[in-house]
FIPAKOL-101763 format. One line per 8 residues: number of its first residue (from 1); their letters; for each residue y, x, z of C-alpha. Coordinates in steps of 0.25 Angstrom, whole numbers, plus 5000, padded with zeros to 4 digits. Each point is the difference from the previous one (the first is absolute). Layout:
NUM	A	Y:X:Z | ...
END
This chain:
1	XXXXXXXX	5000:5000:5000 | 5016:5005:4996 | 5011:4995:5009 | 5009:4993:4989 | 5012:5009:5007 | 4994:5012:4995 | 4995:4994:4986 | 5014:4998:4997
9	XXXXXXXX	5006:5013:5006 | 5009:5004:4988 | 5002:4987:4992 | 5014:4993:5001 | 4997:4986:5005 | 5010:4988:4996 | 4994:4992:5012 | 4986:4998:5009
17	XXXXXXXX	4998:4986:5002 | 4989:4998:5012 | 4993:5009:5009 | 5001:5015:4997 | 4991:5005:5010 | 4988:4997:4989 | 4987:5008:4996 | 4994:5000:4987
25	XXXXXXXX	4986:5003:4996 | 5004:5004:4987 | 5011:4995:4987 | 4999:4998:4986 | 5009:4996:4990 | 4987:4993:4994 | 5000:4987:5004 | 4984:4999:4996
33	XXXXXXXX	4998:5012:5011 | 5008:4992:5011 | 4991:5000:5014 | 5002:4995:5013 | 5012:5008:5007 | 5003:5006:4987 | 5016:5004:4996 | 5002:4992:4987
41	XXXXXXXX	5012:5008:4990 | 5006:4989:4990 | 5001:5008:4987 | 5009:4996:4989 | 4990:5005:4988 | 5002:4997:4985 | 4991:4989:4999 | 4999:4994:5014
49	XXXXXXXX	5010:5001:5014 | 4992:5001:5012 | 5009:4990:5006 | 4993:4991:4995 | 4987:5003:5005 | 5006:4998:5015 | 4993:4988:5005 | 4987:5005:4994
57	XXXXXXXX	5001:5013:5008 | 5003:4992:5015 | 4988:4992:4995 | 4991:5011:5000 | 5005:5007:5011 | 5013:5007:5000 | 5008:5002:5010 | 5010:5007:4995
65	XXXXXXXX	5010:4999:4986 | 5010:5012:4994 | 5007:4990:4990 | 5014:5002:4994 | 5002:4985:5001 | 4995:4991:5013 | 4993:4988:4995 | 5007:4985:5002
73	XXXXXXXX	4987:4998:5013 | 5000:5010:5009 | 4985:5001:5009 | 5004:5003:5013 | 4987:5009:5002 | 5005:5010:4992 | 5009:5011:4997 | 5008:5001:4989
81	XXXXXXXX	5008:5013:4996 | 5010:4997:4989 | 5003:5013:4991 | 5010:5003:4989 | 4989:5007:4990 | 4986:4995:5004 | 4995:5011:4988 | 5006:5012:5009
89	XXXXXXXX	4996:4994:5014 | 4986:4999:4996 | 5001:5016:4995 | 5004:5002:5015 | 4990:4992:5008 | 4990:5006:4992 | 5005:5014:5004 | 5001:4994:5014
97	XXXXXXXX	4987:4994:5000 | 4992:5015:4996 | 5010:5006:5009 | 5006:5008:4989 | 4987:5006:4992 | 5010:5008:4988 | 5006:5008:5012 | 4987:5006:5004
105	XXXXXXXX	4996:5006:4987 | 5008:5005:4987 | 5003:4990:4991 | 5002:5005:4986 | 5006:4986:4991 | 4999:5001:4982 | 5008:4992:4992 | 5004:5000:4985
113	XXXXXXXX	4995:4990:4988 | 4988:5011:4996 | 4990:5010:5009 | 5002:4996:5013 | 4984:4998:5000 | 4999:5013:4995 | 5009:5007:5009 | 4996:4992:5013
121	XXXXXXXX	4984:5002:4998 | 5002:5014:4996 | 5009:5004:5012 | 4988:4993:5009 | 4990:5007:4992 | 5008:5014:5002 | 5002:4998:5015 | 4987:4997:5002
129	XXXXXXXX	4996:5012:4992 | 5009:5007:5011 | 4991:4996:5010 | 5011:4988:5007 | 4994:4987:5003 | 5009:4989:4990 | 5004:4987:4997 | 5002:4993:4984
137	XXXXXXXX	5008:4987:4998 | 4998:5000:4985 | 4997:4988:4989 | 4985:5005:4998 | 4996:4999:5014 | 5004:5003:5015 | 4992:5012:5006 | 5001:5005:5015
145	XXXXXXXX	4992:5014:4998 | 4990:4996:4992 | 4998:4986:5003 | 5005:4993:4988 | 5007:4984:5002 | 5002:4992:4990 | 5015:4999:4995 | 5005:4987:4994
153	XXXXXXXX	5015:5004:4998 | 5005:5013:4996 | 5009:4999:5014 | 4991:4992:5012 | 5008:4991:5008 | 5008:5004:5012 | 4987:4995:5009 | 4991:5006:4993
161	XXXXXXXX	5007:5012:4997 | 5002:5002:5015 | 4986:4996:5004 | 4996:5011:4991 | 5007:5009:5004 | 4997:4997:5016 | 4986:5004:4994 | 5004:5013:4995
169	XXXXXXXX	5006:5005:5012 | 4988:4997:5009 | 4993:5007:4991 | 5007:5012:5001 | 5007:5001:4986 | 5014:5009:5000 | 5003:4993:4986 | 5000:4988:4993
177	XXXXXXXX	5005:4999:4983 | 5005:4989:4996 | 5004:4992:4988 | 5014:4993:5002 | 5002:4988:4988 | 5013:4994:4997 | 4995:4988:5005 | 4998:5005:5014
185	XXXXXXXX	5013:5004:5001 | 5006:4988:4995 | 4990:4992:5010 | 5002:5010:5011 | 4987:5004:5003 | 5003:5014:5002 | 5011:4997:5009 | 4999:5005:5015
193	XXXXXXXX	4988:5013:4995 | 5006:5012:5002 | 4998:5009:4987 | 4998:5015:5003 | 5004:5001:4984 | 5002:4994:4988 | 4997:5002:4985 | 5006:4994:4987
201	XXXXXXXX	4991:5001:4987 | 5007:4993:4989 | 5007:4988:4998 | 4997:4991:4985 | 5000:4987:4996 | 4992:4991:5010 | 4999:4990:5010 | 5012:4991:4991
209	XXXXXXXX	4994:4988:5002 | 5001:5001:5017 | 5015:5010:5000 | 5005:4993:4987 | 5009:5011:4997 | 4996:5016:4999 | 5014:5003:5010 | 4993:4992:5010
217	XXXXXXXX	4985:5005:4999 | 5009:5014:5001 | 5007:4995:5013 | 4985:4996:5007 | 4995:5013:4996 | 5012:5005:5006 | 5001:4994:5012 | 4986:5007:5004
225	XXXXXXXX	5008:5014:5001 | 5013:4993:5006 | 4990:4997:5014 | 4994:5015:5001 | 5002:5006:5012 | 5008:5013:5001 | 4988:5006:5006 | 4993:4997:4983
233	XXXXXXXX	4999:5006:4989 | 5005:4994:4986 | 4994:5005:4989 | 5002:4995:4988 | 4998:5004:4983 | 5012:5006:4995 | 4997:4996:4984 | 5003:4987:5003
241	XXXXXXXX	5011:4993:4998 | 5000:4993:5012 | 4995:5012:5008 | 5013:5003:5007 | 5004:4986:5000 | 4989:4997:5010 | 5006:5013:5010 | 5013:4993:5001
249	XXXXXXXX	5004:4996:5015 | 4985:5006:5004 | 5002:5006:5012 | 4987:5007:5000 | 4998:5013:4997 | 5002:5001:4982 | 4991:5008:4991 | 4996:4999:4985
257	XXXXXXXX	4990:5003:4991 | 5001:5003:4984 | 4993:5005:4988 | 5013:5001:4993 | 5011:5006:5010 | 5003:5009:5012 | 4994:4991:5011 | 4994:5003:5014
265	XXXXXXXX	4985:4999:4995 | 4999:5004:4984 | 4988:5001:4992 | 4998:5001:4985 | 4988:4995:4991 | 4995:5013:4993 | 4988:4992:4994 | 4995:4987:4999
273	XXXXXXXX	4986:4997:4997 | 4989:4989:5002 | 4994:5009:5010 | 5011:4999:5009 | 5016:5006:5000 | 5003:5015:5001 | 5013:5000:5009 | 5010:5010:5008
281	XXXXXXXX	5004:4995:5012 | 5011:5007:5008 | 4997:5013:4990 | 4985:4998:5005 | 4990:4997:4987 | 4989:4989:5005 | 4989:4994:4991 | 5000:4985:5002
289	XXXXXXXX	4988:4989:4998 | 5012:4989:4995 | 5004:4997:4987 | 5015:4999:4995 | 5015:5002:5003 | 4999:4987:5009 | 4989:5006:5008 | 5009:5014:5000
297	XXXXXXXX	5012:4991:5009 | 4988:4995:5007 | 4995:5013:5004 | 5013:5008:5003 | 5006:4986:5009 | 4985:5004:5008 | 5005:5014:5000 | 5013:4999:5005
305	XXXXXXXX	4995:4989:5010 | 4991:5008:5006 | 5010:5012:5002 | 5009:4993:5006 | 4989:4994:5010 | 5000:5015:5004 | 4987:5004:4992 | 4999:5012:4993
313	XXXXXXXX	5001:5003:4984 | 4987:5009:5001 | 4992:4989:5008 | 5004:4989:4992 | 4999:5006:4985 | 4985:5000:5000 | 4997:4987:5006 | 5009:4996:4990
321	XXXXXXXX	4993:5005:4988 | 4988:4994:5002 | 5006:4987:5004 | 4995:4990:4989 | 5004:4987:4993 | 5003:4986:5009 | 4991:4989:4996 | 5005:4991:4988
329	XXXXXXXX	5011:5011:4996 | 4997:5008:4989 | 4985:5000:5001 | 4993:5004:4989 | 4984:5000:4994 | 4994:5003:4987 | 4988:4995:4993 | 4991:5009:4993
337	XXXXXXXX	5006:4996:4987 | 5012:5008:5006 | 5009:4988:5002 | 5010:5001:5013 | 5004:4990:5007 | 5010:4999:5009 | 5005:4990:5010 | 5013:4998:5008
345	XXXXXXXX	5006:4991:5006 | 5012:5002:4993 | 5008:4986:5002 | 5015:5004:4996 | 5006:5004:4987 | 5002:5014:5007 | 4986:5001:5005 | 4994:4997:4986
353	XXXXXXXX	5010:5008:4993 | 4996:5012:5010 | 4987:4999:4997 | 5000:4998:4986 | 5008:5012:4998 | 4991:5009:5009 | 4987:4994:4990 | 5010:5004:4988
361	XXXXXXXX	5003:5013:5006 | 4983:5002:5001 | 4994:4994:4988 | 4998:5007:4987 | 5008:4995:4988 | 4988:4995:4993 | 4995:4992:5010 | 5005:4985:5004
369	XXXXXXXX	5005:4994:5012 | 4996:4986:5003 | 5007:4993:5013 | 4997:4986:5006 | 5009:4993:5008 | 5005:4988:5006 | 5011:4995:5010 | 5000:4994:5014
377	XXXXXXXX	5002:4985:4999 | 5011:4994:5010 | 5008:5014:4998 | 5011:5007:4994 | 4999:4993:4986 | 5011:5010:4994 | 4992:5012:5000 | 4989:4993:4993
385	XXXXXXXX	5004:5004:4985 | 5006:5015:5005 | 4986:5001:5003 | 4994:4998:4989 | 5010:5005:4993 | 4998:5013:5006 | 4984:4999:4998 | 5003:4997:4986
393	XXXXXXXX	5007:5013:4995 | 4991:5008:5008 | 4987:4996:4999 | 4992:4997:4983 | 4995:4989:5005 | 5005:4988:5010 | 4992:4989:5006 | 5006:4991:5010
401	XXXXXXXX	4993:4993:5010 | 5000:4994:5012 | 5003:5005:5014 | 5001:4991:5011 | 5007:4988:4993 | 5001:4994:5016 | 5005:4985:4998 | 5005:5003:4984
409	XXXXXXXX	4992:4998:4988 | 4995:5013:4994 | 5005:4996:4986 | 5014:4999:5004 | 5001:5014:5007 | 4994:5006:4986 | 5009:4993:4993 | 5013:5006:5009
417	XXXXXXXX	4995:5014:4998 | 4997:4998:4984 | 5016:4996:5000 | 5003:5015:5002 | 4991:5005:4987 | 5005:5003:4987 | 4994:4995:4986 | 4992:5013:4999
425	XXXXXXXX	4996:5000:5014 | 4996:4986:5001 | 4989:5002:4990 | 4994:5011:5006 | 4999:4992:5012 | 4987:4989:5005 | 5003:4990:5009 | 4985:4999:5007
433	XXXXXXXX	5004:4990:5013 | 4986:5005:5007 | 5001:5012:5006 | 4986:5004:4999 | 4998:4997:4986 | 5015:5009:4996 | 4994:5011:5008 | 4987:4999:4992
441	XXXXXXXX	5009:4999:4987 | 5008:5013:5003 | 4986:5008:5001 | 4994:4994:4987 | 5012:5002:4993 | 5000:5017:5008 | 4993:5011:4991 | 4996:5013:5008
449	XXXXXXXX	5013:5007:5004 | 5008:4988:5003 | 5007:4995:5013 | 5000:4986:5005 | 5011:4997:5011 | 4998:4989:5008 | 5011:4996:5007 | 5006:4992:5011
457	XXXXXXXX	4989:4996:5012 | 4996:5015:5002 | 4992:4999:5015 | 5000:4986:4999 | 4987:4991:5001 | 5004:4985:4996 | 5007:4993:4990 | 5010:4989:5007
465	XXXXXXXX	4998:4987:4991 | 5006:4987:5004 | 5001:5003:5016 | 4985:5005:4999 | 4994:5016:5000 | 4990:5002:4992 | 4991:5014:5001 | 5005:5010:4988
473	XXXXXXXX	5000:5014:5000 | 5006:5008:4986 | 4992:5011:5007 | 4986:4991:5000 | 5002:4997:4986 | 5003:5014:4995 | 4988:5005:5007 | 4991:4989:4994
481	XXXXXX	5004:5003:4987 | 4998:5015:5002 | 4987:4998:5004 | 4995:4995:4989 | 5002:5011:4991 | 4999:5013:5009
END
């Protein structure tokens, strides 16, 4: 039990209406998850307010309600706590509740629109490697040493983020890496955990359908380095254009990385080959298992995380280079008739434009370069032709598919995407809606030498039709298909 007084030590409360000298057994923001003596916090979500939910909540037993609005019935058996922004009280309580978990532990937080899988899973790989005990929030999974939970947002919610990490800290882990979404800042879920540093990837086209405007997806990824610490790090990638934009009014401690300028962390491609990238880092020459300039910014943002965590460059270096690929990005297999195929979970018109150039950069001039991809349903619908534009001019052939349509009709997000092809393009592209069967199509239409891209679920298991995940795996399908001829 959690005296209420305590629960809501650092939360600016408008009012307290009945007793406050309560104990709860728990709280949720979940009214489905509501027990008896639970702390019930009315949410204000994009599809349902949990102020609604307030009658249903006392029913089943809650004795207490953090609302920004009383309800017209006050229950004179219970206390409710009215709140200016229920979003950022719950971030608080949750802190309150694990008695501050992200203060036991360093908390490392990525953000950016591309490799923040990569660079979170690869620092947890690399401080493992160290010989520390480590935490990972990430989109493929959540994993406390090597006990892997499974991750259904790319950022848990401030509950389970802090029941997580609670776990980590009785488990002796000193780190914890961490993907930070826009959404999660825009929602606050990341509010009240105390970063011990911060790292900014990239930032492209993305997430339009939620911030509406690119200024204001800036502004969330923004606000993640306006609440560091001055006890953090920043460290953010200098060749972008946003790059510095992100440092402004950090009070952190400021460094950057770069392939292109003087920065505090420089590396430089000196060969790039399907086997893996030949890099300098800091004047140091490393042979890396990852493929690609993307997977360069990844490795040096590893790098210069990992120095300033007060590591040193001739510990770091060789676990590095033997660090391989992150499930679903830039996997690769290759049948016996020699045709590679490669999956990623490439979802932006960056990511895909990243990829396809790395493949460009590898494939030989007489060989072709055949890409399927879809889009997400219930998304940023204007990046849907700039995707396949981009897989158009860099592939020879282009079949667009289905990804998870969600609630939309399959049709109808091809048709967007074939609105950014030209005449030319357009007939070198099929529309094959089955997923399955355009992967099929893209190997029987593959002679020896070839590379097949497919692109956008990367790590991911399911297609999302209609409310409903149905078992799929781009991975199972390329692996059946190889089978039969090797």
């Amino acid at each position: 039990m959690k005296k209420l007084l305590k629960l809501i030590s650092g939360i600016k409360t408008e009012s307290i209406v009945g007793t406050e000298n309560r104990s709860f057994a728990g709280l949720d923001f979940d009214s489905r998850k509501i027990k008896n003596n639970f702390l019930f916090v009315a949410v204000r979500g994009t599809i349902t307010d949990g102020h609604s939910f307030i009658e249903t909540v006392i029913a089943n037993g809650a004795t207490g309600i953090l609302c920004e609005e009383l309800p017209s019935l006050l229950n004179p058996d219970i206390t409710y706590i009215v709140v200016k922004d229920s979003q950022e009280s719950l971030a608080i309580l949750a802190a309150n509740w694990f008695d501050h978990p992200s203060k036991k532990l360093k908390l490392v937080g990525v953000t950016g629109t591309n490799g923040k899988t990569t660079t979170a899973s690869l620092l947890h790989r690399l401080f493992t490697g160290l010989g520390y005990s480590c935490g990972l929030l990430s989109t493929i999974e959540n994993k406390i040493e090597n006990t892997v939970y499974e991750a259904k947002l790319t950022t848990p919610d401030v509950l389970q983020i802090n029941t997580l990490l609670a776990e980590m800290v009785a488990k002796g882990c000193s780190f914890c890496f961490m993907e930070v979404s826009s959404h999660a800042m825009v929602q606050k879920r990341t509010a009240s955990l105390q970063f011990a540093g911060g790292i900014f990837t990239n930032l492209t086209h993305d997430h339009l359908d939620f911030h509406k405007t690119v200024s204001e997806y800036l502004k969330a990824k923004k606000s993640f380095f306006d609440h560091l610490p001055k006890t953090a790090f920043a460290l953010s990638n200098l060749d972008d254009k946003n790059g510095l934009v992100v440092l402004q009014n950090c009070k952190a401690e400021k460094h950057t990385y770069s392939l292109k300028s003087l920065a505090d962390f420089k590396g430089r491609i000196i060969e790039n080959q399907i086997s893996g990238l030949h890099l300098s880092i800091d004047d140091q020459e490393i042979y890396c298992r990852l493929v690609g300039r993307f997977n360069a910014y990844n490795l040096l943002a590893i790098y210069g995380a990992a120095r300033l965590l007060g590591e040193k460059a001739e510990e770091i270096l060789p676990i590095l280079s033997n660090l391989e690929s992150v499930a679903g990005r830039f996997e690769y297999q290759q049948s016996a008739e020699g045709i590679i195929a490669i999956i990623d979970y490439a979802h932006t018109p960056d990511a895909l434009e990243n990829v396809l150039s790395t493949i460009n950069q590898l494939q030989q001039t007489e060989n072709k370069i055949i890409t399927v991809v879809g889009a997400g349903g219930n998304r940023d619908k204007s990046k849907r032709p700039e995707m396949a534009k981009i897989a158009a001019s860099l592939s020879d052939r282009l079949i667009l598919t289905s990804d998870n349509p969600r609630f939309e009709e399959a049709e109808a997000i091809v048709a967007d995407m074939e609105k950014g092809l030209d005449a030319e393009q357009s007939k070198r592209c099929l529309q094959i809606l089955n997923r399955e069967e355009a992967i099929k199509t893209a190997f029987f239409l593959a002679q020896r030498g070839d590379i097949i891209l497919i692109a956008g679920k990367g790590h991911e298991n399911y297609q999302e039709i209609k409310g409903v995940r149905y078992p799929f795996d781009d991975k199972e399908v390329i692996r059946k298909l190889f089978s039969k001829t090797n």
